[in-house]
TIMARSE-578721 format. One line per 10 residues: their letters; for each residue x, y, z of C-alpha. Coordinates in steps of 0.5 Angstrom, whole numbers. Layout:
! residues N
A) X Y Z; ...
! end
This chain:
! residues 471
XXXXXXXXXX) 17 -14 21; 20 -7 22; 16 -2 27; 15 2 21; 11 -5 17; 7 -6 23; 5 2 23; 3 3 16; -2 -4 17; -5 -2 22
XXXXXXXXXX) -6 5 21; -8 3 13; -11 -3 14; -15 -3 21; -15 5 23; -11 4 29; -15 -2 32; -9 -4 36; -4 2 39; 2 0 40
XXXXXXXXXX) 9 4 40; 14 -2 40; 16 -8 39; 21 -13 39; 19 -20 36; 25 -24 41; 23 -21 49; 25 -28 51; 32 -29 47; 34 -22 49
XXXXXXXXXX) 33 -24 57; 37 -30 56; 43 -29 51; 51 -27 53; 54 -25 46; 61 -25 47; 62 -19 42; 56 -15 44; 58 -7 47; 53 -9 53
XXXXXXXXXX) 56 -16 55; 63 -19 55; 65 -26 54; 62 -30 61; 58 -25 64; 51 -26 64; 45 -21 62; 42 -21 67; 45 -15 68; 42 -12 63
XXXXXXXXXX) 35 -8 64; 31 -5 59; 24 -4 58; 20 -10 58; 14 -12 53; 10 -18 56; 9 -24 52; 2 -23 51; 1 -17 49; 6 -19 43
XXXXXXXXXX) 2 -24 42; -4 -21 41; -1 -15 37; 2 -20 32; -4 -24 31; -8 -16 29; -2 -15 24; -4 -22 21; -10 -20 20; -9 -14 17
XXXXXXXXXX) -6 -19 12; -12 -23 11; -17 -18 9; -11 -13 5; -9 -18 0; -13 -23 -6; -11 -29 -3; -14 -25 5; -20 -23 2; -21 -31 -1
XXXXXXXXXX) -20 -33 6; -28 -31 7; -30 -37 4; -27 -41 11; -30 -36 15; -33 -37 22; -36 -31 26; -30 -29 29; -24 -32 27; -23 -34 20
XXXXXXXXXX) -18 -40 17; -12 -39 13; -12 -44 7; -5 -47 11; -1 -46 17; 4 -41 14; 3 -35 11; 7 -30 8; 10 -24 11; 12 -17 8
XXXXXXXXXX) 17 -16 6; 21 -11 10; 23 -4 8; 29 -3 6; 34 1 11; 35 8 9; 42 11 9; 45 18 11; 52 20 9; 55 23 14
XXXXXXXXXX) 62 25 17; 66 21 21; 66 22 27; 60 27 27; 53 24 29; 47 25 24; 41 29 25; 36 28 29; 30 23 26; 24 25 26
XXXXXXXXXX) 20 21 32; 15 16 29; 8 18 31; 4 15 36; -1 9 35; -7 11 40; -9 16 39; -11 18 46; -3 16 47; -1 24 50
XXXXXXXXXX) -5 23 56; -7 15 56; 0 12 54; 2 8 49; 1 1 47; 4 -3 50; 5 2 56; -3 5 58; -4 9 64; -10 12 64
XXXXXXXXXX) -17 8 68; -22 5 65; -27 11 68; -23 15 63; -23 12 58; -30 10 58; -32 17 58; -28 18 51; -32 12 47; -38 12 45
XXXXXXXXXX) -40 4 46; -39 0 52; -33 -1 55; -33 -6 61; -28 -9 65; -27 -16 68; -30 -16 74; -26 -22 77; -19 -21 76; -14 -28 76
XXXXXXXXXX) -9 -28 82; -2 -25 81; -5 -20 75; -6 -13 77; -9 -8 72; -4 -4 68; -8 2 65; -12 4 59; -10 7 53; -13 7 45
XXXXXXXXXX) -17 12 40; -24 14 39; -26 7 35; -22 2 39; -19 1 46; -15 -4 50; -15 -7 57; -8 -9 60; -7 -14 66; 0 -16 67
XXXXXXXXXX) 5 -20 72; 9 -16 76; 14 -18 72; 10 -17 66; 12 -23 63; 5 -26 61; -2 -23 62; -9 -22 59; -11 -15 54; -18 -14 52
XXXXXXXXXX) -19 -10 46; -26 -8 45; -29 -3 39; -36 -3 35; -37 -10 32; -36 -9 26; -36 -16 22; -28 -17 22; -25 -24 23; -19 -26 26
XXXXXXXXXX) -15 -30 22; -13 -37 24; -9 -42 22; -12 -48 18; -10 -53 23; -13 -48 29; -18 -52 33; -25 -46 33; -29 -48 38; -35 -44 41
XXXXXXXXXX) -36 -41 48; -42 -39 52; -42 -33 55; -48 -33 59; -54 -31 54; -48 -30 49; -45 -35 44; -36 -34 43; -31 -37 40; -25 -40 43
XXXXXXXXXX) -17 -41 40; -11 -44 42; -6 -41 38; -2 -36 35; 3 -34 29; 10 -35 31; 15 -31 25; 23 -30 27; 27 -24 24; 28 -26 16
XXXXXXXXXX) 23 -30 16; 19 -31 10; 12 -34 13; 9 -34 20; 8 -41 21; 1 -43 27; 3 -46 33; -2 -48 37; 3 -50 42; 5 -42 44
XXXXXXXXXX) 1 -42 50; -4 -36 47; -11 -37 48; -17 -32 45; -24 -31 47; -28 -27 42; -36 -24 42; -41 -19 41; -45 -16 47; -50 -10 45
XXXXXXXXXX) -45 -9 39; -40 -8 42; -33 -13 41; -30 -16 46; -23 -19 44; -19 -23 51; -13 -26 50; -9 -29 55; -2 -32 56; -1 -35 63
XXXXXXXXXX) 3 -41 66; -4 -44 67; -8 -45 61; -15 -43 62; -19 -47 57; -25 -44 55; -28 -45 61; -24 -40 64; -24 -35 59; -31 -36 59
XXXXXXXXXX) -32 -35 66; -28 -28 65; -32 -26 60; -38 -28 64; -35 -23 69; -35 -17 65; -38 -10 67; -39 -3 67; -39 -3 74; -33 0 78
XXXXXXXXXX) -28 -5 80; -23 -6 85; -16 -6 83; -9 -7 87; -4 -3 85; 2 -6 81; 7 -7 88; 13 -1 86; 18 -5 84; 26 -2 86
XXXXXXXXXX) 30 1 82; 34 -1 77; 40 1 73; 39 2 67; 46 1 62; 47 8 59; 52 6 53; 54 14 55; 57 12 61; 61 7 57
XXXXXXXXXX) 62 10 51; 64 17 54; 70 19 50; 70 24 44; 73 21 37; 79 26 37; 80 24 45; 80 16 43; 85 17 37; 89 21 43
XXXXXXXXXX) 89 16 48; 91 10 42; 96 14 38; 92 13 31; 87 15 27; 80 11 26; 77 9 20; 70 11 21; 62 10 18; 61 15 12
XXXXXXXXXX) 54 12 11; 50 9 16; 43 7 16; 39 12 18; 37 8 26; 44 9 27; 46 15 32; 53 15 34; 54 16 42; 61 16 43
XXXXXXXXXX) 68 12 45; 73 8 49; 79 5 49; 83 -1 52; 89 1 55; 92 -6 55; 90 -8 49; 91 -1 45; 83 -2 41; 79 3 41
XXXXXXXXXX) 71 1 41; 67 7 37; 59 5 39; 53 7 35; 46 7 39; 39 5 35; 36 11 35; 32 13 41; 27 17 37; 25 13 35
XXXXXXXXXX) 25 6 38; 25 8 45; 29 5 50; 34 0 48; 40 -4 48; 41 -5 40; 47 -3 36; 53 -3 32; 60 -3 35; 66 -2 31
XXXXXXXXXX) 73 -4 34; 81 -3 30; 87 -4 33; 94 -3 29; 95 -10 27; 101 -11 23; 103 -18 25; 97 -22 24; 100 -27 29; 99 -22 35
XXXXXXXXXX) 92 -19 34; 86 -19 38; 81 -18 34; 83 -22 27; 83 -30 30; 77 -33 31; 78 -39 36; 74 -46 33; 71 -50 39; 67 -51 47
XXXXXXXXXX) 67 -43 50; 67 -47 56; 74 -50 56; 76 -43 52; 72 -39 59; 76 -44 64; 83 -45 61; 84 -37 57; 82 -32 62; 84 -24 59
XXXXXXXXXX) 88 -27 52; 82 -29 49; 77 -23 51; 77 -20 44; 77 -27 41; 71 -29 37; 69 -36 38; 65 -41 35; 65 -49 35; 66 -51 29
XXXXXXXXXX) 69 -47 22; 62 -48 18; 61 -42 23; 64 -37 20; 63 -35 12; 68 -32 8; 66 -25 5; 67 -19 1; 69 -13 3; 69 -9 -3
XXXXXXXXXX) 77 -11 -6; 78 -14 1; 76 -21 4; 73 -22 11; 70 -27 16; 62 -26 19; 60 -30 23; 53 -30 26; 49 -33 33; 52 -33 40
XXXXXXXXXX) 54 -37 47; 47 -37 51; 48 -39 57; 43 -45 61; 43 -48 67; 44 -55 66; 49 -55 61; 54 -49 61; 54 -44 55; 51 -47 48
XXXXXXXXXX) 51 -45 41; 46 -42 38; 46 -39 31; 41 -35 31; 40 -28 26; 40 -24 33; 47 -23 34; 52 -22 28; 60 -21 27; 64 -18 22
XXXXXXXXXX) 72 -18 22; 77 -16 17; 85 -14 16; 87 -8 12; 94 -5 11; 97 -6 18; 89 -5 21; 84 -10 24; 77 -8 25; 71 -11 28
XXXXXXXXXX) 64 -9 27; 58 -13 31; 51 -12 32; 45 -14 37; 39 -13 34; 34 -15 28; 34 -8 25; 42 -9 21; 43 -14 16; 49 -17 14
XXXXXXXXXX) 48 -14 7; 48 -8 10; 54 -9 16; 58 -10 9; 56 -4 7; 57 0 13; 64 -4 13; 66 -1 6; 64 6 7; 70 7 13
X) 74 12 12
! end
């Protein structure tokens, strides 16, 4: 589910009930990957060199579950669902529930060498974002906030240790509250409207439970819906460490959902719940973390085309249409090698900070028995890590040859080859055929050329696109 999906639905079906501007379905594969391929990591280094911005697992969460229920109430079968209702929460008739379909990936032809023109930004989703922040990044108080609402605002009067109140953001008919871990790795949000009568969906397994609150009656899960890129359901996981609290107080919805190492159980949410007040709370300030650095594909990439092409004494093939998320950023040259890498960067426009995007290689290959980028090496990464140093820098590898697809490229045929190396602390580097991570190599007319991505927006449909259209 791409960021355009999740903003049509929830501007369309629930009137920008959650502001959100990013989202990465993979926060916890991004942090613990090596791709060996990748512009950011080469083989054996780790990637936790890599910092990007960080979305806390809790607010992905909850922004999933949102975007699920705009599903149940914009579809027949959603609106069937009613029939199971509860009061705050409603079941679906299985644990699987389908998902949009993704929307295609728009093209722009271009000229090689040349970078596209600039995307239009995508719109803020709260609409307090200008001052308040967006989603998942709030700044404003809640003294703020609450002045800009006609309904009661609380805050939670007893904060968990180790969490610190990030800030406030959202619109005039539904705002959030977000607690984090320094890290922001976990925390609790707090969304809060006018009750309107609208229930969460569920999975048919979830086990409902109600809660009081004090003089209040609330209703308690654990669980959410889990859904990795390309796939076609979004399957229950009671597992998942997520648990949400809902109730009405004097009309007013309150919506808490918790990601913690240690589960609450609904008696803890309960007591936080309990905790809730329109009084003024003190609050520790989120500690100031160091700085870090940033990898800026620019440093990296920093050569024009026509000074690449100079450096490696050929003329690059290049993109004549890309999808319209793609800008080009620059390139570089291995000297020892004589490859040249051309990068091209998700749009920051559109997506923010990020590390994703395609990097293309070639080389000139005329003997295919002496080329970096045409063999790719079946068995262990560790013993290749260990016993080939520099020669296999530029070799893909991968333990068995049901790894690598052949495939078209228009008259030419290729090799593709999805997943990549993750490194654990008990076992070395381990195999992991996930779609995060694609590669495509090819031969033609005395050249070799590589094409990768890292990321959830590119396909392989369309790597083989991108492929074709290189001249």
């Amino acid at each position: 589910m791409d960021n355009k999906k999740i903003q049509s639905i929830l501007q369309d079906a629930l009137e920008e009930k959650i502001p959100s501007s990013q989202i990465e379905l993979w926060p916890a594969v991004k942090a613990s990957l090596v791709a060996g391929k990748h512009p950011l990591i080469q083989q054996g280094e780790k990637m936790n060199t890599i910092k990007p911005r960080r979305i806390s697992r809790a607010a992905l969460i909850a922004l999933m579950i949102v975007v699920l229920l705009a599903l149940a109430f914009i579809t027949p079968q959603g609106r069937a669902f009613a029939q199971s209702i509860l009061q705050f929460f409603i079941r679906s008739e299985s644990d699987a529930i389908p998902v949009p379909t993704e929307e295609p990936v728009t093209w722009v032809d271009l000229t090689p060498g040349l970078p596209p023109a600039t995307s239009t930004p995508l719109p803020a989703i709260a609409s307090f974002a200008d001052d308040c922040g967006d989603f998942p990044n709030p700044i404003c108080s809640v003294e703020h906030i609450r002045g800009r609402v006609n309904f009661t605002v609380k805050e939670l009067g007893i904060i968990p240790e180790g969490l610190y109140f990030i800030g406030a953001t959202g619109g005039p008919d539904s705002i959030s509250l977000s607690y984090e871990f320094e890290n922001h790795a976990g925390g609790i949000h707090i969304f809060e409207e006018r009750w309107t009568g609208v229930a969460i969906q569920v999975g048919a397994s979830a086990a409902v439970e109600k809660v009081q609150i004090g003089g209040l009656t609330g209703e308690y899960v654990r669980g959410t819906f889990i859904m990795y890129p390309g796939d076609p359901v979004a399957t229950w996981d009671m597992n998942a460490g997520n648990e949400i609290l809902r109730w009405v107080d004097d009309g007013t919805s309150y919506t808490m959902f918790a990601n913690l190492p240690d589960t609450l159980e609904k008696e803890g949410m309960a007591a936080l719940a309990e905790s809730m007040t329109t009084e003024s709370v003190a609050k520790l300030p989120m500690p100031v973390s160091e700085p870090v650095d940033v990898w800026n594909p620019k440093d990296t990439y920093n050569l024009s085309i026509s000074e690449a092409e100079e450096l490696a004494g050929f003329k690059l093939l290049l993109p004549t249409r890309l999808p319209e998320i793609l800008s080009l950023v620059g390139a570089s040259h291995d000297a020892e090698h004589n490859i040249i890498e051309v990068y091209y960067s998700l749009d920051q426009n559109l997506y923010g900070p990020t590390t994703e995007g395609i990097l293309l290689r070639q080389q000139i290959a005329p003997d295919l028995d002496d080329c970096f980028l045409c063999d790719i090496l079946i068995g262990d990464y560790n013993e290749f890590a260990e016993d080939a140093g520099n020669a296999n820098y530029f070799k893909e590898i991968v333990p068995s040859a049901e790894d690598i697809e052949t495939v078209q490229i228009g008259a030419l045929t290729g090799q593709y080859v999805q997943g990549v190396w993750s490194g654990t602390d008990c076992c070395g580097w381990v195999w992991d055929p996930i779609p995060y991570r694609k590669n495509l190599r090819w031969w033609s007319n005395g050249m070799a050329f590589e094409l990768s991505y890292f990321g959830m927006h590119i396909e392989k449909a369309d790597m083989i696109k991108i492929a074709e259209s290189l001249k």
